[in-house]
C-alpha positions as CSV (number, residue, x, y, z in Angstrom):
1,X,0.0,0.0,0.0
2,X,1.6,3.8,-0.1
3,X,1.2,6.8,1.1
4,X,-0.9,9.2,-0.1
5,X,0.9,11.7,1.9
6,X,4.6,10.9,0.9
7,X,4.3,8.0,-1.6
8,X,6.4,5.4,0.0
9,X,5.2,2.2,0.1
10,X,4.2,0.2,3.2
11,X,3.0,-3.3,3.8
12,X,-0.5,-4.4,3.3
13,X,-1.7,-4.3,6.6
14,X,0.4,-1.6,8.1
15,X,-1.8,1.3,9.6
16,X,0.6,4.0,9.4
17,X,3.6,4.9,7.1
18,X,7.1,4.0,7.3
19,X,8.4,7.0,6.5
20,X,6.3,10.1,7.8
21,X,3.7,8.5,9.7
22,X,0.6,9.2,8.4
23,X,-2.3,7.0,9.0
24,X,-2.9,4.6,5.9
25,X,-6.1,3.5,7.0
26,X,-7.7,7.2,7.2
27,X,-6.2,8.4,3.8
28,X,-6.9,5.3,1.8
29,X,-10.9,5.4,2.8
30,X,-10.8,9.2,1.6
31,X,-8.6,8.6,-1.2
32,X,-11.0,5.8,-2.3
33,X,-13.5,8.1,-2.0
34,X,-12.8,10.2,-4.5
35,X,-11.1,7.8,-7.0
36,X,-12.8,7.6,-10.4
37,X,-12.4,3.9,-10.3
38,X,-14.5,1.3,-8.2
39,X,-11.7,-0.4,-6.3
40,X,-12.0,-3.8,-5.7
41,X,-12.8,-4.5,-9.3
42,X,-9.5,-5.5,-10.6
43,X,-10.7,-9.5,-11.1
44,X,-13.9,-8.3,-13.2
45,X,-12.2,-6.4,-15.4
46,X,-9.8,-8.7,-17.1
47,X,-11.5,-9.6,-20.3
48,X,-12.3,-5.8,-20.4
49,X,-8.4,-5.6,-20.7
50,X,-7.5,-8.2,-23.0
51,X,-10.3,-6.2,-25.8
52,X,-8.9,-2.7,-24.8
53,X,-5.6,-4.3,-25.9
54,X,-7.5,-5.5,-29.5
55,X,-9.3,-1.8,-29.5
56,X,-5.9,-0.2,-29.2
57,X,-4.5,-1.7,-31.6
58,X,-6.7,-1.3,-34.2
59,X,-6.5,2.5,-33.3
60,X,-2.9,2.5,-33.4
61,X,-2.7,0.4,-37.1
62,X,-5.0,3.0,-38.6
63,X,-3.2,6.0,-37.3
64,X,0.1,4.2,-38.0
65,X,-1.8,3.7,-41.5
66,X,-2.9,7.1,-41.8
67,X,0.5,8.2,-41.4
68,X,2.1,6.6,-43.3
69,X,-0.4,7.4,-46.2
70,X,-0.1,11.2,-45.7
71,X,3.5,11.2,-45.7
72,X,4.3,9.2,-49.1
73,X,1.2,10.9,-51.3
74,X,2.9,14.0,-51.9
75,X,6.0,12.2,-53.3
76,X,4.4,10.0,-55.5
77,X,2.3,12.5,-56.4
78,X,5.2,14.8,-57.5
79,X,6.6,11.6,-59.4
80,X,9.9,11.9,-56.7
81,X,10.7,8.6,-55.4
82,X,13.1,10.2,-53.3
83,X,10.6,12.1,-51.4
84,X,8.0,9.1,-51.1
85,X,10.8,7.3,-49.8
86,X,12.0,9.8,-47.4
87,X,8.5,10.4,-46.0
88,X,8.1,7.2,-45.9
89,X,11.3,6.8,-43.3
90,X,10.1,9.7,-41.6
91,X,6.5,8.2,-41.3
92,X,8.0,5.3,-39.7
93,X,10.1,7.7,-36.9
94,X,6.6,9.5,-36.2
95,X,5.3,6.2,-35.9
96,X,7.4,4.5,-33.3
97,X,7.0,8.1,-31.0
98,X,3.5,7.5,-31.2
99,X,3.1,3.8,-30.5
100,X,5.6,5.1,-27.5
101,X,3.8,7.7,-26.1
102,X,0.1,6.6,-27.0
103,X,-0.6,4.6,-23.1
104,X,2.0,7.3,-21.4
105,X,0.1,10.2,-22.7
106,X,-3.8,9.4,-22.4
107,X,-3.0,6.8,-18.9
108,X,-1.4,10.5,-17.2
109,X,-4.3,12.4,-18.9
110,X,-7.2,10.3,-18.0
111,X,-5.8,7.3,-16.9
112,X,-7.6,5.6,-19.7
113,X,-6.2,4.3,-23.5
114,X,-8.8,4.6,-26.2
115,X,-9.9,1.6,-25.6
116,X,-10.2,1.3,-21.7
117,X,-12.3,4.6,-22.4
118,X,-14.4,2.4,-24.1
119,X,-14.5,-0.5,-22.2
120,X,-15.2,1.3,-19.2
121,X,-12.3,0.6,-17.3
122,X,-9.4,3.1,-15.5
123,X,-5.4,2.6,-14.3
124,X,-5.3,3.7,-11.0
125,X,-2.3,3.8,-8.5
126,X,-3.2,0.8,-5.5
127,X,-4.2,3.3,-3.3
128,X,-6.7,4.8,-5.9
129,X,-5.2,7.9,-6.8
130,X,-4.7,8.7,-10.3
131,X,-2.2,7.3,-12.3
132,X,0.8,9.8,-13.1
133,X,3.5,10.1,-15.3
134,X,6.1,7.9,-13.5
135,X,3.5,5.3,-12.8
136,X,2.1,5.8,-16.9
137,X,6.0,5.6,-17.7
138,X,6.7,2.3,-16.2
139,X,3.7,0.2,-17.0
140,X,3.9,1.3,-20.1
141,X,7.7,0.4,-20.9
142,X,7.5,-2.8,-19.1
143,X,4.7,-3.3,-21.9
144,X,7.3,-4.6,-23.7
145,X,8.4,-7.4,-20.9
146,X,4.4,-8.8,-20.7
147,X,3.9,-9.3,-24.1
148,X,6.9,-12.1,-24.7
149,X,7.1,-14.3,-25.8
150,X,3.9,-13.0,-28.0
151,X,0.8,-11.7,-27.8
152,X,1.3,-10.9,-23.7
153,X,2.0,-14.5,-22.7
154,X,3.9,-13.4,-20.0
155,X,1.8,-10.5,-19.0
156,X,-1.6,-13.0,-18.7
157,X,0.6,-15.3,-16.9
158,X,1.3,-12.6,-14.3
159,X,-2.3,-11.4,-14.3
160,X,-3.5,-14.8,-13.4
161,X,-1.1,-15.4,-10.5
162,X,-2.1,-12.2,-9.0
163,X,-4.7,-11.4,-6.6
164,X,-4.7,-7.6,-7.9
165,X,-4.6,-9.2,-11.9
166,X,-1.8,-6.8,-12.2
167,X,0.9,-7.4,-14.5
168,X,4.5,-7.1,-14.2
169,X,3.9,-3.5,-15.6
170,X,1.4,-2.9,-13.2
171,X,3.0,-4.5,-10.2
172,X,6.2,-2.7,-10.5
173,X,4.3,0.9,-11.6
174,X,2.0,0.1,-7.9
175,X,-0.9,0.6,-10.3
176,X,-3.7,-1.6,-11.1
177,X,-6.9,-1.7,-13.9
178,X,-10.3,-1.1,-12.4
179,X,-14.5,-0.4,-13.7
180,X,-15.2,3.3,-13.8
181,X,-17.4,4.5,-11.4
182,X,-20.9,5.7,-13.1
């Protein structure tokens, strides 16, 4: 559990922080509160995750689409192969940032992908605060970790063996993937 106070995190059934003493109990009913999400959801919301995953992608291959499309048009359409082919290079660059940045960016904003928004669902740190940049940061990278060997093997394996369903993203960002409160 952490802190909402300092952030530091203390054992599950501690009542008061480690570091600067605050009462975890207290600040965990208030911060729960106030969360967006409905905590205590995580186990409902797994096959919500495994289609946000399917609705993300099919967002990300038609922007990475659409990309790509707008930035070899004006070569061929010039009749430079040169520039098609630079765009092209250049599409791919644009690309990579935005397949980077796509669950760093909306998970800080609103703690929701495209298709979590959809679905429902919401990352929230364990103690239900929002989810921030360092936390949106670190699932996010260590998206590349759950999805080996393929298609998040490892990441479902972790889910399953968890009693938060977090996976090693989550677990190490202190976050978790709840239903949206109504």
């Amino acid at each position: 559990m952490y802190c909402s106070k300092c952030g530091t995190m203390n054992s599950d059934n501690a009542e008061f922080c480690t570091k600067c003493g605050n009462n975890l109990k207290i600040s965990t009913v208030a911060i729960n509160v106030s969360s967006r999400g409905e905590m205590g959801t995580e186990k409902d919301v797994v096959l919500h995750r495994i289609f946000a995953v399917i609705i993300d992608y099919f967002v990300m291959g038609f922007l990475s689409f659409s990309i790509v499309g707008a930035s070899i048009v004006p070569g061929l359409a010039a009749r430079s192969p040169m520039t098609a082919i630079s765009g092209f290079f250049m599409s791919l660059l644009v690309i990579m940032l935005l397949w980077i940045f796509y669950g760093i960016l909306l998970e800080t904003w609103r703690g929701q992908t495209v298709g979590k928004m959809i679905l429902g669902i919401i990352v929230v740190k364990e103690n239900g605060e929002p989810c921030d940049f360092l936390a949106a940061l670190l699932r996010n990278v260590l998206r590349i970790i759950d999805s080996l060997p393929s298609f998040y093997i490892l990441g479902f394996i972790v889910m399953a063996i968890t009693e938060k369903r977090q996976r090693l993203g989550d677990r190490l960002a202190g976050t978790v993937v709840v239903k949206m409160k109504h």
